[in-house]
N, C-alpha and C positions, 0 to 999 in steps of 0.2 A: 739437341738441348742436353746441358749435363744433368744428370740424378743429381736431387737433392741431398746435401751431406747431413748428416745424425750430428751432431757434437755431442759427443761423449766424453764425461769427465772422469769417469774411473770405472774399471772392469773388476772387480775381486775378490774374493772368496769371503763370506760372510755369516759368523757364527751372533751372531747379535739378534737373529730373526724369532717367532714364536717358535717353538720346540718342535712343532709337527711337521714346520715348512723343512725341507732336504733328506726328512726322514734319518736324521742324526748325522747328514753331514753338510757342512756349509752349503750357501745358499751362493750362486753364481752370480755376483748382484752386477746391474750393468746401469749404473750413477750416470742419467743425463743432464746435459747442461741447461740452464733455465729453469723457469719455472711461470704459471699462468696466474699466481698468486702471489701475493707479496708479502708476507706474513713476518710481521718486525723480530718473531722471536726464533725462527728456521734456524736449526740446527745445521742445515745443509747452505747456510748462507752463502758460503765461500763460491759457490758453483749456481745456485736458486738465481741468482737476481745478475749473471751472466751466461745468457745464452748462445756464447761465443765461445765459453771458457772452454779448455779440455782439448780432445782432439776429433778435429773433423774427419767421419770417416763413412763408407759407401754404405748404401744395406748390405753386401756382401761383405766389406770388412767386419760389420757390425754380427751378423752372422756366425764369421768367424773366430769372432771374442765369444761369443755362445759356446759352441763348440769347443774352442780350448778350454773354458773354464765346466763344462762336466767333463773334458780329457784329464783335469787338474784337480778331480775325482768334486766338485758340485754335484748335490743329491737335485737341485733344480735352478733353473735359472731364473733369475726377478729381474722386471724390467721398473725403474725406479724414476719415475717421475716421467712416464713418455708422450705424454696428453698433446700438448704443442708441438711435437712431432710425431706424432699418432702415422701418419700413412708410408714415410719409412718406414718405423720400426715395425712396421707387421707386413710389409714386405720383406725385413730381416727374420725374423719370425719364420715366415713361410721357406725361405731360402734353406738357413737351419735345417727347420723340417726335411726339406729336400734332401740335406746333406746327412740324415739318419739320428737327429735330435729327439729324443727321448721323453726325456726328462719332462716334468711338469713348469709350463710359463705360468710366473706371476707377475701378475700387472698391477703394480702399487704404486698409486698416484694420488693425487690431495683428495679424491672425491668430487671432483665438479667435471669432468669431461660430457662435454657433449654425446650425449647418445650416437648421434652418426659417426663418433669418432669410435665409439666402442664396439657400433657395429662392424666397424672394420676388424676387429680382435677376435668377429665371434667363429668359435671352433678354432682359435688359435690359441686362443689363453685355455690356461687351467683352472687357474686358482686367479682370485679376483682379490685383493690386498687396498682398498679404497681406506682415507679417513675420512672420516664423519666429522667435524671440527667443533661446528657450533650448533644449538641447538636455537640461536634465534639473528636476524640478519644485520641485528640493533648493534650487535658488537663483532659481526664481522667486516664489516666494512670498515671499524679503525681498526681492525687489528691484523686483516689479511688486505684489507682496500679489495673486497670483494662484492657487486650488487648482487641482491637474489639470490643468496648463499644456499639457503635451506632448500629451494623447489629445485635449486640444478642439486645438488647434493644430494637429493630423495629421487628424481628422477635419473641419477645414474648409478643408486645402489637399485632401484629395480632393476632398472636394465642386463644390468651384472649379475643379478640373482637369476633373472628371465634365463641367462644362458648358459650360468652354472650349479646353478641352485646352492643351499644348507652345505656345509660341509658335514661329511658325516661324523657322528659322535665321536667313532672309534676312531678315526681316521685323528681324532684333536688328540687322541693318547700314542698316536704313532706315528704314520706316516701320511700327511695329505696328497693327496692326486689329484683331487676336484672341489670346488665351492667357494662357498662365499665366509673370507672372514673383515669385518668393519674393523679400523684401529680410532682409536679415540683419546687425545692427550687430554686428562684433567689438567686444567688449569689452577694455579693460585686460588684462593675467594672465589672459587664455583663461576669462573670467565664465564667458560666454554658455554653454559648450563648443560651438564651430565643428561642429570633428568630428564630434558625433553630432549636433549640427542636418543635416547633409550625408548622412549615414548616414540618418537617418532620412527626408528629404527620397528619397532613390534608392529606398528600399526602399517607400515610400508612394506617387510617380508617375512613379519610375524615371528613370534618369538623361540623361534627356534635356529636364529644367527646368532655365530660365534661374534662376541666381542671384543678385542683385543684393548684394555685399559690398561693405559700407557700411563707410569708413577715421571718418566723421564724428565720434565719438565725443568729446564736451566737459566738461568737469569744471562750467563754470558752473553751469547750470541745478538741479546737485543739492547746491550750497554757498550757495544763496541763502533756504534755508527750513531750520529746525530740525531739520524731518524729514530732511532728506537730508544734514545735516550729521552727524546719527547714523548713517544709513547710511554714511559716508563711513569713518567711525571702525570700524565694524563691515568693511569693505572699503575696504581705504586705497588699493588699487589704481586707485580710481574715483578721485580726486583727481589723474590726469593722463591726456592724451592715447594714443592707441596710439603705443606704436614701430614702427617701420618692421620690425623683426625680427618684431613680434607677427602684423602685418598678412601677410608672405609666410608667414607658418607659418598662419595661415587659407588661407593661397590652397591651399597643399599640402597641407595634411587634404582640404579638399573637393577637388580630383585624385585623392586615395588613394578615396574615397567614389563614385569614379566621376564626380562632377561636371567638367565643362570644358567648361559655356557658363555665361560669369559675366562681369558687369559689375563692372567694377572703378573705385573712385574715386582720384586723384591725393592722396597721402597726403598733399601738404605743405600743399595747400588748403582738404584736405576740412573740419576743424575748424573753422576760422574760417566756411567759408560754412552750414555747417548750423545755425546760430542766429539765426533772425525774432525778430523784435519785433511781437507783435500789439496793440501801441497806433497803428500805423503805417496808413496806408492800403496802401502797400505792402510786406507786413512783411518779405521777405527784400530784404535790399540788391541783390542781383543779380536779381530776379525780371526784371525788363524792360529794356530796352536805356539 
């Protein structure tokens, strides 16, 4: 029987990541194709909602995209969306390893993996890179078409935390090796609800995780298809950028939640730089120097 192929839609050096990840040099990112969510506003659409897209390739080929890209000087490699194909890619993973791979893996995915899938990561990942999305299941389900959103999204940031734990403080001012950091996109009109993503985040592995609050938030991605043109209509909120009111009233729910270690992005940039082009060889315009 033949190995199952990875489809991977882009391999490449990525200055776009929180400051700590590669330790001041891009981030080795490896863009798979698919996605287990549907979320009408995906920045990564082009590639999320085709699990075909990209190129078919072995855990050893996949491996060896590893490999070249800390050879192409990656401070760490990220694995970027690899939950639906979870048992390749940490069979690529281990190959890697095998072949004298270093570097710190981060496994950055929507947040909803099945624990048995992550138990396959464990002692292979480093650094655990999950979003947290929503903090109630009323509004995930139109807007990701996800059931149960919150108990599998609290049930695989423990999990994650079980086998990496906090990231250390000083590690968030320099260089990460190890832990857990949550990303969390504020939405328009308070979608997401912040708040009790924060709440719920403290109460599940207590407040001493990194948070990553994402300003990026872009109307494009979900007025270019039918479907999210009706979404848009159903949440007309989604139809613009965050305010800058919106964004410090996240910062201060999660302070009231006990959160205060949190990455924050520069609100007037964040928009324009969170949207790749994956027809591109290098699809974020800032990816490399």
């Amino acid at each position: 029987m033949n190995a199952p192929l990875i489809y991977l839609a882009s391999a490449c050096l990525h200055r776009g990541e929180e400051p700590c990840l590669g330790g001041g040099r891009p981030v080795g990112n490896l863009f798979f194709s698919g996605c287990n969510l549907r979320c009408g506003f995906c920045q990564n659409h082009q590639i999320s909602q085709r699990p075909r897209s990209g190129e078919g390739v072995t855990a050893e080929g996949c491996a060896a995209r590893m490999v070249a890209l800390a050879e192409q000087g990656a401070g760490a490699i990220g694995l970027v969306s690899p939950t639906h194909q979870g048992r390749a890619i940490a069979a690529a993973v281990a190959i890697a390893r095998g072949h004298g791979l270093e570097l710190p893996i981060i496994y950055n995915s929507n947040g909803t993996d099945p624990v048995a899938t992550l138990r396959r990561f464990d002692g292979l990942v480093d650094i655990y890179l999950p979003d947290f999305k929503y903090g109630t299941d009323a509004v995930a389900w139109p807007l990701s078409r996800v059931q149960g959103y919150v108990a599998r999204a609290v049930a695989a940031v423990a999990e994650m935390h079980r086998q990496v734990g906090h990231l250390a403080d000083g590690a968030a001012a320099t260089s990460a090796r190890r832990g857990l950091i949550v990303r969390h996109l504020v939405l328009p009109g308070g979608l997401a609800g912040t708040g009790r993503v924060a709440r719920l985040l403290a109460e599940t592995v207590g407040d001493g995780v990194w948070l990553s609050l994402m300003a990026q938030y872009h109307p494009a991605p979900l007025l270019e298809n039918a479907a999210g043109r009706e979404l848009a209509r159903q949440f007309p909120e989604l139809t613009r950028t965050l305010t800058r009111a919106e964004y410090e009233e996240a910062i201060e729910t999660c302070g009231l939640a006990g959160l205060t270690r949190l990455f924050l992005q520069d609100l007037a940039t964040a928009p324009a730089a969170g949207l790749p082009d994956f027809r591109c060889a290098e699809p974020f315009a800032w990816s490399t120097p």
